[in-house]
N, C-alpha and C positions, 0 to 999 in steps of 0.2 A: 573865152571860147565856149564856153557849157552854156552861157545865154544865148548865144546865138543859135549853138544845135537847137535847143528846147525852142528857141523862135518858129527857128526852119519846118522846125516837127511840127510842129503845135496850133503856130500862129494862125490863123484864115484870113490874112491879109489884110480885116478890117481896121479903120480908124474910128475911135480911138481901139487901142489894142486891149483886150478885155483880160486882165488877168486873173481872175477867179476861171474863167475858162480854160485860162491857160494852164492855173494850176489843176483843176481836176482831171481836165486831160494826162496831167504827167501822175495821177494817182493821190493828190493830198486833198482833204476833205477841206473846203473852205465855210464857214459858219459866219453869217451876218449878226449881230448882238446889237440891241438898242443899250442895254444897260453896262456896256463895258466899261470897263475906265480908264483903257488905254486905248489905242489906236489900232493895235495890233497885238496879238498873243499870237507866238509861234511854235510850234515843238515840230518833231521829225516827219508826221505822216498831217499836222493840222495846220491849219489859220485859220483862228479866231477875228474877225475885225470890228469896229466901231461903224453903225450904218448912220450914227447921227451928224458924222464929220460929212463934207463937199465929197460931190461924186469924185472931183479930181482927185482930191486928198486919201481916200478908199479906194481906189485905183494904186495911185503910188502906195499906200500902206500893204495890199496886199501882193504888189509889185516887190516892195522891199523885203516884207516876207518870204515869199519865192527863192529871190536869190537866198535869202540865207538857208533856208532850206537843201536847195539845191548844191551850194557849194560849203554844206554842214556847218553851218554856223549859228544853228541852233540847239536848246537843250532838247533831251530825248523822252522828256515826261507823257 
């Protein structure tokens, strides 16, 4: 139910759905990193992600970020 609100609000209808927009629109800082070493680093107000992965895959990783954000399922560092 809480992704779809945040779609409704958020989304601008585009394909593909961009969600670094989506996230700073709801307030979390998203940061693109060449040298990370993971995919995605998330805590309560960021995402960190990997720009050296496929747009799809940076896409879903700050996609997946989001939700956990959103429905706190990340840490608060």
């Amino acid at each position: 139910m809480k992704a779809k609100q945040i779609m409704d609000k958020y989304w601008d209808l585009n394909i593909p759905v961009n969600p670094v927009q989506i996230a700073q629109a709801v307030g979390i800082k998203v940061i693109s990193e060449s040298n990370l070493g993971y995919i995605a680093i998330t805590t309560a107000d960021s995402i960190r992600y990997s720009n050296r992965e496929s747009l799809m895959r940076q896409r879903f990783a700050v996609a997946h970020a989001l939700g956990n954000i959103i429905l706190g399922n990340c840490s608060t560092e």
